[in-house]
Every structure is written in C-alpha cells, then in structure tokens.
N, C-alpha and C positions, 0 to 999 in steps of 0.2 A: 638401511636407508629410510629417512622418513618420509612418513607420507604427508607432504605438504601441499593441503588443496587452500587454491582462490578462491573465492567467492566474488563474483562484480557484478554490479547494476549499472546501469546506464542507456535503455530504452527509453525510456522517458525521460526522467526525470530524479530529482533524489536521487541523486548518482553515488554509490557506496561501495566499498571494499570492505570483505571479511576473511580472516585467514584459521584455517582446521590445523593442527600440526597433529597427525597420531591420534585426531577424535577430539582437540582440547581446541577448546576456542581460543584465540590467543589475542587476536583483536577486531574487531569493527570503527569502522569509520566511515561520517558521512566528507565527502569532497565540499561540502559549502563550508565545513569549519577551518578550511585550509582557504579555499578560491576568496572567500567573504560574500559570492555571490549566492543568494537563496534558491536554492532547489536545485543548485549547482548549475542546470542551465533549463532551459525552455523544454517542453516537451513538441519538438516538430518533429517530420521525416526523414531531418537529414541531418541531424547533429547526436545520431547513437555514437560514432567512433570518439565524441570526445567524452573519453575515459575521465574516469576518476585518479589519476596518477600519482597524486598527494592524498590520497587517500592509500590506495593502493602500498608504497614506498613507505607509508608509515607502519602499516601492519605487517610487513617485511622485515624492519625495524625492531619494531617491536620486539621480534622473533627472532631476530640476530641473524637474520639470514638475505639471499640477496634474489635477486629474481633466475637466476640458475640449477638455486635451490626448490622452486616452486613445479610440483610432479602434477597436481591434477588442476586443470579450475571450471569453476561453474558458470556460464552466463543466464540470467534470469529470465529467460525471451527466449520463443523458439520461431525464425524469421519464416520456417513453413506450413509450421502451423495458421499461422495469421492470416496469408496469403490470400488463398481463398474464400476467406471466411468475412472479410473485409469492404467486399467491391460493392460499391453502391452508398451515396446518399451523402460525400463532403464535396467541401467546397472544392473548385476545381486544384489541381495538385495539391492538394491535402488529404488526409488520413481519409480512408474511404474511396477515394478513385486510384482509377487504374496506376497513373502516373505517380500518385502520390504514396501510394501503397508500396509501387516497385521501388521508388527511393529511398522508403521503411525498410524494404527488406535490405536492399543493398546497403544502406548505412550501418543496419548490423551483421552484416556479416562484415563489412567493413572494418566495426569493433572487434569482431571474432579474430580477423585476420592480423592487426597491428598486436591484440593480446597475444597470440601466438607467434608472431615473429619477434617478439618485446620478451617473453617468457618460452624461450625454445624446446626447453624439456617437457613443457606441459602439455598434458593433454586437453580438449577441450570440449567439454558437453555443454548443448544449449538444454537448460530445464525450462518447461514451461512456467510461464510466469506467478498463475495462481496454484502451482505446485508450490513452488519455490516460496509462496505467502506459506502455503499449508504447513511447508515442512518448518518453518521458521517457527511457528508456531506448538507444533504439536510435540517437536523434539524438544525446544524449549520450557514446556509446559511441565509441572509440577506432578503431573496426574499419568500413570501408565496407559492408561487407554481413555481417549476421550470424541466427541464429536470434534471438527474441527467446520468453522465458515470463514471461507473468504470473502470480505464485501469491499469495491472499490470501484473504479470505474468503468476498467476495462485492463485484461488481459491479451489474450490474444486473440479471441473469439467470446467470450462471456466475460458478465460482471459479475457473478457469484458461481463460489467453487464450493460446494458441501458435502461433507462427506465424513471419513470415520478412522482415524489409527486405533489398531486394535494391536497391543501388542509388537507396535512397530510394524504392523504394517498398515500403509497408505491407502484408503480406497475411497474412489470418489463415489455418491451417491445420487448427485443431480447436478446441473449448469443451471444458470439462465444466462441469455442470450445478450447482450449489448442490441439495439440502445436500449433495453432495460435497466437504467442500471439510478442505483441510487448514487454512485459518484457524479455520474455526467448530472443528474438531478442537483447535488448541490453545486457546483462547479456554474451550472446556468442561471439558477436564482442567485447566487451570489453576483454574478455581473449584472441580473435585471436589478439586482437594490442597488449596483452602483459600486460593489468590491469586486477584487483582482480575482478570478477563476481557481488560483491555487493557494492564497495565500486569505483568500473570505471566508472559507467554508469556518473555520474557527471563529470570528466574526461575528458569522450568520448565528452560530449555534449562542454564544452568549447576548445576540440581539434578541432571540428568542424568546429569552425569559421577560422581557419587557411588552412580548406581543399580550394578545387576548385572543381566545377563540371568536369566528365570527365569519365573515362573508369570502374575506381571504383565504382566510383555514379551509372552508369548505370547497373552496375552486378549487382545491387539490384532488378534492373527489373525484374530478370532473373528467381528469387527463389520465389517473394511477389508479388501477384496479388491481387485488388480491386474486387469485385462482386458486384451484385445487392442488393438491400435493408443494405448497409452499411455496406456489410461485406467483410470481407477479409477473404489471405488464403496462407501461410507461408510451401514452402516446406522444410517438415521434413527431407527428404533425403540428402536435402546441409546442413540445419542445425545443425540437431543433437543435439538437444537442451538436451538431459538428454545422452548422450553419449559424450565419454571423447575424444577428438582428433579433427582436424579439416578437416579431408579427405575432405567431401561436401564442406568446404568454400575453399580449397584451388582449388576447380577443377572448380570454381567459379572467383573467387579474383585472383588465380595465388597461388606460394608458399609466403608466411609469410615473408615480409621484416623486418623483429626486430630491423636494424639499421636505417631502413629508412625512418625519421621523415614527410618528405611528402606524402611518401604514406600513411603512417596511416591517417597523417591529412585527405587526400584524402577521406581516407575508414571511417573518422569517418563525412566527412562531408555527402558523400551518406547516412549514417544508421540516420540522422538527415533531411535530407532533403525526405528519405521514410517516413521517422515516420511523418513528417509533414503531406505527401502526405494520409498515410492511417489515421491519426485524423481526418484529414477534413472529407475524406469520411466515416467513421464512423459518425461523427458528423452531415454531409449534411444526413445520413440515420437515424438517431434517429430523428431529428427534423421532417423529413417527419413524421414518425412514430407516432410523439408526436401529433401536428398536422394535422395528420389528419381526417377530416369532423368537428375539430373544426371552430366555428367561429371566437372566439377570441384568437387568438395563442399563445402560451406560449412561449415566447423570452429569457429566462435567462437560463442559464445552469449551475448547479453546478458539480465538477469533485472531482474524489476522485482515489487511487493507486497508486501505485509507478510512474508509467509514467507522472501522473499528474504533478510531482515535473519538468516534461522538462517545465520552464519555455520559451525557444525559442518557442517552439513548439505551448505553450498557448498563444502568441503574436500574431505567426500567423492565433492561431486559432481565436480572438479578432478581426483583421484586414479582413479577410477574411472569417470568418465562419460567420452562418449565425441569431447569436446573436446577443441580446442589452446589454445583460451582461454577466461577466461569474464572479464566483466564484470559488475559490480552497482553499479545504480544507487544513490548513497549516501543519496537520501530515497526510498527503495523503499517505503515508507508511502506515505499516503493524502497529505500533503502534497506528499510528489513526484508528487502528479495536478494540483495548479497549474500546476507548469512544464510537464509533460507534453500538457496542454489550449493553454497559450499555444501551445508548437513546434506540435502538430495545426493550429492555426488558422493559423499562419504557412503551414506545409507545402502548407495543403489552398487557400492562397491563391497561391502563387507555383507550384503544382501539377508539384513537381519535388522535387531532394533538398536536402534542408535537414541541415546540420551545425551545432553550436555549439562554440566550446573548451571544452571544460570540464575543467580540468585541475585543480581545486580543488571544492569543495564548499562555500565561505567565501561566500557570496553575501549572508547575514543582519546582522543588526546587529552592530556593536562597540560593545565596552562600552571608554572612553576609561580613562587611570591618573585623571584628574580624578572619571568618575562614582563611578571605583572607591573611591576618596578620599572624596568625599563620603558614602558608604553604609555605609563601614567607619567614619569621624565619626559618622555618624547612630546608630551601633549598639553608641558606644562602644569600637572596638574597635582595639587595638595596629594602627598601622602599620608595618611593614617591608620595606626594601627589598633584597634579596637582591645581593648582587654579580655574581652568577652566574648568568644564568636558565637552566635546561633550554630545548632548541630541539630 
C-alpha cells in the first residue's frame, strides 16, 4: 500500500495543498489559483476550517487517486502550542485575547476535524508551523547539512525559528518571540504608507530603492534594537502590531504624509535598510550557534517565511553574511508550510533523512493553449500566435 501523505495550510492564510506519494513529491498548489481570490482568504480567528479543497482535489488528481487513498496528512499549526503563548495585547476578540485566541484554536481544530471526516483513512499530525517553514526548506535544499532560519511574522509563539539539519536531522537552536517580529514590522509600515498589510510588503521593498538615508531611516533606530546572541527586540508600544491606528509610529515618524511620495519612499527605504541590518545579525548569531566547538563548519544556510521572499535583503545577506551559500525556499510563504508539514510527517515516520529533488518550483497547475483559447473567446479578445516564444 502506498504511503500517501497531505500536506495543508490553512491558519492563516496562503491556503495550500501538497501531496508525498512513497517520498516523491507529486504536487503543490496554492487555493488562490483555483478561488482567484489572493491569499485565498484573510487571516482572522475564525476562517482556519475553510480549506483549501481546489487545491487539495487537484494534487489527488494529479496522482490518480482519490481521497480514500490519502493514509497520512500534515496540518501546518499546532492549536496548543499557541494557546497559551498568545494572551495579552489585541484588539478585543482578535488574535491575542482570551476570546479571540479560543476561536483560533477552535477554528483549527475545526479544520483538523472536516479534513478527517473528508479523508477517513488518514491519520492526522498537527506540525508546528515554523517546523513545517524549516522542513520545507531544508529537505528541499540542494546542500546535505545546512543552517536553516525561519523569518516571518508569526507562528505559533515566535517570529524566527533558527536552527540546523545535520544530516537530516532537525534541531532548533534559538526563537525570538513575537511581537518581535520583522513580518508584523513590514505588515505595519506598509499600512502607515497607505498599502494593504499582505499584499505591501512587496511594494514597500521596491519603494525603497527610491528612498534616501536620512531622519526617517534613523527613527527606526529609535523603536528596534539588536542584542546578544542574534537577537533582537521591536518596541510594541510605537508599533502596535495587533492594534488598529498608528499613534506609536506617528510620535516616531511624525504625522502620516499620504501625499508625500518621498517621504514614504524615505520611510520605506529605513524599514529595508533595518531589516537588512537585523538579518545579518540574526544570521552572524545562528552561524555562531551552528558552529560552535564544531570543527568542520557548516557554511550554507537554507531560509524559509515570508521575509525570506525580501529578495534585496538576501543579496545583502550573500555579499556580506557569513555564508558560502544560501538557498531559499521559492514558496517561503505560508503556502510553503503545506509541503513543509507533508516532508515533517514523512521524516518523523521513516525517522531518518528525508531528501526530495526539487529542481523546479512548477508543481501547481497548467493552464493548456486550449483553456487559454477558450477565456481569451470568452472575453472577446484577439488571438495571436507569436513565432517566436521567449524561453
């Protein structure tokens, strides 16, 4: 019988399906390229149970098989880890208070419960969430033994997971703690310049290149301090990361210029040139960490979470960090915690080192020249066919 494990994301956000058959990846997919809705849905505390099911149905699919067939799956969230780790500091029933927390957790077990009455044979392991980044990452990676960081906004309790696969096996070596976190960091200045909190951050980072260093830049000093052993430490009080308004950043920054295209660029090139400043130093403290009383040191780093995707940031962290390689995982988002949960459950069943090829990132659906055909008829709209495709 084969061993057929799910993979699914759906706590947040980026809602995704990945399916293992016998160790072989066979498909990934995100739910927003089936729904057409971006990020497939909101991240609140009460919408984990809607699944990814067009997602899900295709990598089934895929695989010529049906959901009868499906023996293990992974959900990327673990609802009691959170739990307690959580209380204190949102807005009322939202993420952070008591009532808002408890409808987190019940919403995913919620999901837990509809995936196993949906999929009967299957068994079901919650993976923690910045596991399931790790493993996405480090099984994925090109390199047999590498560091691995997590950076994103939040898991279940911290915003960065660091730590080391040696050999296939997993070990974490530090947290930092939420609200420390560089995601809730971009997520908030992208709404003080006036962009959507998940769809900015991308945005923000090519506003950047248009800022200058200057009084802006500096105010970040003001709130984000570096520590010892790699960690940093994000005052809650200017930011206000799970509270609505910007009182903290304005008595920081100044008041909110909305028309005033340099100052943002300004303000978006400090919140890039920190984030740079605390990668490194997260980075310069894990590799101590990794290395240390080794002899032979471990030089590659694989990266995984949302911050991963600041591609500026991983150049400078290539040119100046203290790597021979780095990889990044290409759905370093929340959706790369489906495949990430399937590999964990695989790994932690055959209790040894688990590799996949992954030489591509193409794992999602195709769209045929026939659909393509049909939607460009549907829409009215000129066909042509080029002689010459770029490749």
């Amino acid at each position: 019988m084969a061993d057929v494990i799910l993979g699914i994301n759906s706590a947040y956000h980026e809602s995704a399906a990945s399916l293992l058959v016998d160790g072989m990846l066979v498909a990934s997919a995100e739910e927003e390229r089936f729904s057409r809705i971006k990020h497939a849905k909101v991240a609140a505390v009460d919408n984990a149970q809607e699944l990814p099911w067009n997602a899900i149905m295709f990598c089934l699919d895929a695989a010529g098989l049906n959901v009868n067939d499906v023996t293990r799956l992974g959900y990327s969230f673990d609802p009691d880890r959170r739990w307690e780790a959580q209380l204190g500091g949102g807005v009322e029933g939202d993420f952070g208070t008591v009532e808002g927390e408890r409808a987190f957790r019940r919403s995913v077990r919620a999901a837990a419960g509809a995936l196993k009455e949906s999929l009967p044979f299957a068994s079901l392991t919650f993976v923690p969430h910045h596991e399931a980044h790790a493993f996405s990452a480090s099984t994925c990676s090109p390199f047999d033994s590498s560091a691995i960081l997590v950076l994103d906004g939040i898991g279940e309790d911290s915003s960065v997971w660091a730590g080391v696969d040696e050999n296939g096996v997993l070990r974490r070596l530090f947290t930092i703690a939420d609200p420390n976190s560089l995601g809730f960091l971009w997520e908030k200045i992208s709404e003080f310049l006036g962009f959507c909190r998940y769809d900015g951050p991308g945005k923000v980072m090519a506003l950047a290149a248009y800022g200058k260093p200057g009084v802006e830049a500096e105010a970040f000093n003001a709130f984000i301090r570096c520590q010892a052993g790699g960690l940093f430490e994000i005052d809650d009080n200017v930011l206000e990361c799970r509270r609505q308004g910007f009182a903290g950043l304005e008595r920081v920054f100044g008041a909110r210029q909305r028309g005033n295209c340099a100052w943002k660029a300004n303000v978006a090139y400090g919140l890039q040139s920190i984030t740079e400043k605390v990668i490194l130093h997260v980075s310069d403290g894990l590799f101590a960490a990794v290395n240390k009383d080794r002899k032979i040191p471990i030089l590659d780093l694989s990266l995984a979470g949302g911050v991963a995707l600041n591609c500026v940031a991983n150049g400078v962290l290539m040119r100046k960090g203290p790597w021979r390689r780095l990889w990044v995982q290409p759905a370093a988002h929340d959706a790369g915690t489906a495949l990430g949960s399937a590999l964990a459950v695989h790994r932690w069943r055959t209790g040894g080192s688990c590799r996949i090829s992954f030489n591509n990132a193409f794992s999602g659906a195709e769209i045929s020249d026939r659909d393509a055909e049909a939607a460009l008829r549907k829409c009215g709209l000129p066909i042509n066919r080029p002689r010459q495709m770029a490749r």
